[in-house]
C-alpha positions, 0 to 999 in steps of 0.5 A: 635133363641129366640122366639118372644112374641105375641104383642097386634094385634096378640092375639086373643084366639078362643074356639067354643063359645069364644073370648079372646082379651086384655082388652080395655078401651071400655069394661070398664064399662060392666066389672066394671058392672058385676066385682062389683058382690060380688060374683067375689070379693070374689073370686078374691082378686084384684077386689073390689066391687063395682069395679070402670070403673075408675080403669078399665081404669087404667088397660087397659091403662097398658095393651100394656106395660104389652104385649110388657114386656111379663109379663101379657096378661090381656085378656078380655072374649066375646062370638061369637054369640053376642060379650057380655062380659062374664067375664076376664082371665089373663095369667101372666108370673111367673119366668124362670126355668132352662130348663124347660122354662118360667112359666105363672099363669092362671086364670080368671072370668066369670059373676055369671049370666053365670055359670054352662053354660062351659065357664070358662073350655072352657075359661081355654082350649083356655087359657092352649092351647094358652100359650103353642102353642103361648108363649111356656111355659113351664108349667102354675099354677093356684090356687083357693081358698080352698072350691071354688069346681067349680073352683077347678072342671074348672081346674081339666076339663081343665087337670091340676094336683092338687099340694098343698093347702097353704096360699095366698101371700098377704101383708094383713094378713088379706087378705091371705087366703088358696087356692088350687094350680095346674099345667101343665106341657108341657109333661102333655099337649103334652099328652092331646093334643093327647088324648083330651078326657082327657080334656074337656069343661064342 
């Protein structure tokens, strides 16, 4: 029996401190505020700065045709205690491969004024967790780029594996870059979800 994806009503990523939903267009303006940061540009290659609320809204106009493909879930991320917008994490879905099932990509964001406080580990448990359990993946990559050592240290906590480094796909050359690439396997997982101290949120 094939597995059915989640639509928009059914996401709802839960960590202690976090909540991940889809990106709406009513967040657009806090997310083009703390997205136009420079410090989120350098890091993420598909946001400008400034980043325009104009382009946000174009983003989470698509996001339900992206959900119901299966391809993208463009997820935005709050916190519990007060529902402000911390930053956004994507879970994209890569290529089918053979038995080992469909592949996602991770990554994510979160606003510089909040760094150093656990959320982007916490952010990539919750995601990592969720894609296995919900969409049944079978294995996520993630990449950084060479040099960004904190996020290089959010993806290590979060239990992935170090693969390789090599240059970014990119149709600007002079925009390619060298990035460090990581994955999880299912197994991998199986294994930290029953010794969870392997992975942690700091």
């Amino acid at each position: 029996m094939a597995h059915t994806l989640p639509g928009m009503s059914d996401i709802l990523i839960e960590t202690d401190r976090l909540i991940m939903r889809p990106l709406a267009s009513g967040y657009a303006d806090d997310y083009a505020r703390i997205a136009s940061d420079a410090r989120i540009g350098a890091v993420m290659s598909h946001i400008p700065t400034p980043c325009p609320a104009e382009l946000v809204q174009q983003w989470s106009a698509r996001v339900p045709e992206l959900i119901s493909a299966g391809t993208d879930y463009q997820l935005i991320i709050t916190t519990k205690s007060d529902g402000a917008l911390l930053g956004a994490t994507n879970i994209g879905c890569m290529v089918e491969l053979g038995v080992s099932g469909r592949q996602y990509e991770l990554s994510y964001w979160v606003d510089p004024a909040r760094w150093g406080e656990g959320f982007a580990t916490e952010c990539a448990i919750g995601c990592r967790d969720w894609a296995f359990e919900i969409l049944k993946a079978g294995g996520l990559r993630a990449a950084c780029a060479m040099g960004n050592t904190a996020s290089a240290r959010v993806l290590e906590n979060a239990g992935f594996h170090f693969m390789n480094t090599a240059m970014s796909a990119s149709s600007d050359a002079d925009d390619a870059k060298l990035r460090n690439n990581y994955r999880m396997d299912k197994p991998r997982w199986e294994t930290l979800k029953r010794r969870p101290h392997m992975s942690k949120a700091s």
